[in-house]
N, C-alpha and C positions, 0 to 999 in steps of 0.2 A: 324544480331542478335542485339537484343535492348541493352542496357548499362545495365537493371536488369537483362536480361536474361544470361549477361556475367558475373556479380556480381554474381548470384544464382548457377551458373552452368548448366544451362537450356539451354540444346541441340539444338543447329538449326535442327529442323527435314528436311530442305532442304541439309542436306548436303548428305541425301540418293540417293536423285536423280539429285546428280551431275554427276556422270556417265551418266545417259543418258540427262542432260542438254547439258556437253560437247557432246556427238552423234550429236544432234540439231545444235550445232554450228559448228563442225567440219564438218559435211555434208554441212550446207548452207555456208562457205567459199570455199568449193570444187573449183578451177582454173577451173572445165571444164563447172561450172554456168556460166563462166562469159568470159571464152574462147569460145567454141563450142555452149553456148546457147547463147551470147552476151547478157546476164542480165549487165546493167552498173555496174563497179566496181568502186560503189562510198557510199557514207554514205548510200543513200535510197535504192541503189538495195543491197548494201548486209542485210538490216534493209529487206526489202521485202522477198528474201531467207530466215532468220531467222525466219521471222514471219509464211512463208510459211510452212517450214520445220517443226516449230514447232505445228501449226494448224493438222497439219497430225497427230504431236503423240498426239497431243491433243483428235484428232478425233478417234484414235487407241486405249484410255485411255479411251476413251467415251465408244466403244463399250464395254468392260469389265464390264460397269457396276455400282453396289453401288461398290464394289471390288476393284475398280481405280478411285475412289471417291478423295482418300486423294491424291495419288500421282498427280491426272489432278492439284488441287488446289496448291501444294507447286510445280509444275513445272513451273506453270502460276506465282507463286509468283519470282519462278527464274528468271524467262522473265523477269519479272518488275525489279526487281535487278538489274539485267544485264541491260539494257536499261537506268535505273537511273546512273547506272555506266556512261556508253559511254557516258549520256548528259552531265552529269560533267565532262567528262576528256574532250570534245567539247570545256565546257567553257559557258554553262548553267547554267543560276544562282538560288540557293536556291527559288528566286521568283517563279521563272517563271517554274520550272522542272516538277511539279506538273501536269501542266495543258498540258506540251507535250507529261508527261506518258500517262494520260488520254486519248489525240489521238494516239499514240501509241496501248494501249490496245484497241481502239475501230478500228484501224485498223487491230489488228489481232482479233477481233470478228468477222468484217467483211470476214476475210480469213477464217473463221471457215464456217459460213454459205454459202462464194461460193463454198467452198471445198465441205459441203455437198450436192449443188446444182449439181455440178461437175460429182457426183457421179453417173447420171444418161447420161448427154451432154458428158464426158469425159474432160480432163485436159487444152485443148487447149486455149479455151475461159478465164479460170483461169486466163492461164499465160498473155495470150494478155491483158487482164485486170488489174492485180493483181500483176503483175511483170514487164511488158513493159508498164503500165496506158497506153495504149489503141493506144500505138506509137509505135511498137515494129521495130527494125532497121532491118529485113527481113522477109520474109514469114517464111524461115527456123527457127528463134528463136523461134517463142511461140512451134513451134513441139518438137523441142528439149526439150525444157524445158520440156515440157508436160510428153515427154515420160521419162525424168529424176526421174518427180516428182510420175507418175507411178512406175515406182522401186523403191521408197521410201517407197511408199506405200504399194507395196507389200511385201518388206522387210522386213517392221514394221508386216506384217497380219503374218506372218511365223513365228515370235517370241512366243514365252508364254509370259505371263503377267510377269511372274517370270523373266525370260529372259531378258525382253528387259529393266524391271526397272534397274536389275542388271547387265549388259554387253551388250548394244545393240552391235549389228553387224553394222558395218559400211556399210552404204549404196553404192549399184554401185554408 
């Protein structure tokens, strides 16, 4: 929230979809990411899960519509928050934060369009891409992930719009 908007008393309209921000995050920290799918549990795979995770509601937001218009934009503003957050607690300096939100949001544009791509190949390729950068430490992982990131996805489809802004369900 800006310093006049906390002077004015001008409401963060993000803090509506804090509920399903935390969803986003609470699912791509899941132990079974990074246990049973062997996603690295380290700054960039859990930055990948998130990005991933969130690309999906993004893409779930998409389908709704003008209707999920505002919410896609103040969740994608949450992302960015969030992510300016962890650079600075990192120890990313005012200089330079700027310019690694910047690649940040343009890697999760990127995860918006292979996810859409995705949606005809299925998930597998995604992950091997998108999650393992194209190294993944077994044949088993990118399937696992895949089929994770499929019950997200169907997850997210089973919700209403009303629903999922307001209480998502926690993903398998």
């Amino acid at each position: 929230m800006s310093f006049l908007q906390r002077i004015f008393g001008r409401p963060d309209r993000r803090k509506a979809y804090e509920p399903l921000y935390r969803f986003i995050v609470a699912t791509a920290r899941d132990p079974a990411w990074y246990r049973g799918g062997q996603v690295p549990d380290t700054l960039d795979g859990r930055f990948d899960m998130v990005a991933a995770v969130t690309a999906l509601v993004l893409l779930r937001l998409e389908a709704e519509g003008e209707s999920a218009r505002e919410a896609s934009a103040l969740l994608t503003e949450s992302f960015v928050a969030d992510m300016d957050a962890s650079l600075r607690q990192i120890g990313i300096g005012d200089y330079v934060v700027g310019k690694h939100i910047g690649r940040l949001m343009g890697a999760l544009g990127g995860r918006l369009g292979a996810l859409r791509e995705a949606e005809d190949r299925g998930l597998e390729a995604f992950a091997v891409h998108n999650i393992f950068h194209d190294k993944p430490p077994t044949d088993e992982a990118p399937r696992r992930v895949a089929a994770r990131l499929e019950q997200v996805r169907l997850a997210l489809r089973e919700q209403s719009l009303d629903a999922l802004l307001a209480s998502p369900v926690q993903a398998p």
